[in-house]
C-alpha positions in Angstrom: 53.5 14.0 199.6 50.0 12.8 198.5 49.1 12.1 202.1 50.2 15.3 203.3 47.9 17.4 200.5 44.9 15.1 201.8 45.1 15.6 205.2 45.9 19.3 205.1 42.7 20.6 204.9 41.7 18.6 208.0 44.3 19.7 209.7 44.4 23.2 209.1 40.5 22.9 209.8 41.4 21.4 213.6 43.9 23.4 214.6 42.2 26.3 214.2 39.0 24.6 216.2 41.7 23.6 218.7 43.6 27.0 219.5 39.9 28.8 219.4 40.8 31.2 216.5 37.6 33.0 215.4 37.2 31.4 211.5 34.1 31.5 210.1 31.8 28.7 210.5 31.3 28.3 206.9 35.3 27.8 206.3 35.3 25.2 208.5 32.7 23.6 207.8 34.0 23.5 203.9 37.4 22.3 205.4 35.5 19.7 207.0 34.2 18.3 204.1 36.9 18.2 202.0 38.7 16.4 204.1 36.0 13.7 204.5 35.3 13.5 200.8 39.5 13.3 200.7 38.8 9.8 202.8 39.0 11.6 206.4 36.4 11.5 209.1 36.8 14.4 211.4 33.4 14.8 212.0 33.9 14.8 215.9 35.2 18.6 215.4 32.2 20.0 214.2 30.5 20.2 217.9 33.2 22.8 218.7 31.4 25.5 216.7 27.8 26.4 217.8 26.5 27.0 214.3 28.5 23.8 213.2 26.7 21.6 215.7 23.5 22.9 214.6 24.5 22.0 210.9 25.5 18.5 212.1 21.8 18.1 213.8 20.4 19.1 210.6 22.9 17.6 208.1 25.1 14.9 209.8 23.8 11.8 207.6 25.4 13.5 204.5 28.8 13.3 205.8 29.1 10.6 208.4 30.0 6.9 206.7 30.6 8.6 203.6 34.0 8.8 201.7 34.3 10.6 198.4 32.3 10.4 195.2 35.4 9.6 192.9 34.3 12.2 190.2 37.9 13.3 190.1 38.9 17.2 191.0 35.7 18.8 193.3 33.6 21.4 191.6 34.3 24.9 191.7 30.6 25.2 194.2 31.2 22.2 196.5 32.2 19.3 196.7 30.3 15.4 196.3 30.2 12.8 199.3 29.0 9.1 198.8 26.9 7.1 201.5 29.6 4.3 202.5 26.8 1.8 203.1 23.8 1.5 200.9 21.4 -0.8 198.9 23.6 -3.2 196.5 21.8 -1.0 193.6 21.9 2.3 194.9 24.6 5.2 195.2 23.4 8.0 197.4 25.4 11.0 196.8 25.4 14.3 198.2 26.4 17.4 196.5 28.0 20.1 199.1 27.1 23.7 197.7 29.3 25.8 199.8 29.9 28.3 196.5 26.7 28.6 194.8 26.7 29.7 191.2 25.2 33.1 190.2 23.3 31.1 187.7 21.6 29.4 190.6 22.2 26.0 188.8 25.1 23.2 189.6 26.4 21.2 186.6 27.6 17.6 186.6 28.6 14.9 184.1 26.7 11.5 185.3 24.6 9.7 182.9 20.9 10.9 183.3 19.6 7.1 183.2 21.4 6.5 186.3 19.5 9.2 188.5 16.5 7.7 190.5 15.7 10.7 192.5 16.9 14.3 193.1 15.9 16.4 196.2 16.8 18.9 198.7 18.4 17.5 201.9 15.8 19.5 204.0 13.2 17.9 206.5 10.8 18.4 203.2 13.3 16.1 201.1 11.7 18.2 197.9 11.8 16.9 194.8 14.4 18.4 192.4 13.8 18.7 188.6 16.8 18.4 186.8 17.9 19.0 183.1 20.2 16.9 181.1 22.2 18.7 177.4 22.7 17.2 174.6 26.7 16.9 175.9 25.2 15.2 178.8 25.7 17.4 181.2 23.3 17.7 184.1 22.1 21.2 184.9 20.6 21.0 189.0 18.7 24.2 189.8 19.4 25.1 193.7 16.3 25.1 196.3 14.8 28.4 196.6 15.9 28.0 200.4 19.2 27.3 201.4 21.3 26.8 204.1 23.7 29.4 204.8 26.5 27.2 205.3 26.5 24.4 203.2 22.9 23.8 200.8 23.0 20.0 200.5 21.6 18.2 197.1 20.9 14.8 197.3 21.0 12.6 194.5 20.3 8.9 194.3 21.8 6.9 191.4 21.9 3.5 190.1 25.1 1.6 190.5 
């Protein structure tokens, strides 16, 4: 039953790419990643789309080789891939923001020590200033420009 609620959203996400129904590119897309962060790699799918190709130009390196994050459930905006392969010392993380918040900030619980770096995923890779609560809790304010599909965060942490 486990392996059937994992590989759902892939499926559902393919067969619609296969029998050519007309679901938004942002759906799939989303689909797409939370299968891959659910241990899939259907990334092959994404050239189908027009828009999808283009996102896979732009922002292919933050879901090929990677697998997911293992913060348990995804967040209610996205969800979190990890970089497979890395530096012995380094966790590359990317944080999918397919829902952003109205506050315009993403939260997460990972110890503040651990973050080396914080940046958009853009061709600009800008730097990210981050806030951390007294709970621990790390607020992320999104870029001012986004991606219409899927704004990508990407976070480097030490293991």
């Amino acid at each position: 039953m486990r392996l059937a609620m994992l590989l759902l959203p892939s499926v559902i996400a393919l067969s619609a790419l296969m029998a050519g129904e007309t679901t938004a590119p942002g759906v799939v897309l989303e689909r797409l990643v939370q299968a891959i962060s659910a241990g899939q790699q259907p990334t092959r799918a994404l050239n189908g789309i027009p828009e999808l190709a283009e996102w896979a130009k732009n922002y292919g390196a933050t879901v090929d080789g990677t697998g997911a994050a293992g913060f348990g459930r995804p967040p209610a905006w996205g969800y979190i891939t990890e970089q497979l392969k890395t530096e012995p010392d380094i966790r590359h993380l990317y944080l999918h923001v397919f829902h952003p918040p109205e506050t315009g900030v993403i939260e997460l619980r990972i110890p503040a020590t651990a973050i080396k770096a914080c940046r958009a995923f853009t061709e600009a890779c800008v730097p990210i200033d981050f806030s951390v609560d007294r709970d621990g809790i790390i607020s992320i304010p999104l870029p001012k420009t986004r991606d219409a599909l899927d704004t990508v965060i990407e976070l480097d942490l030490t293991k």
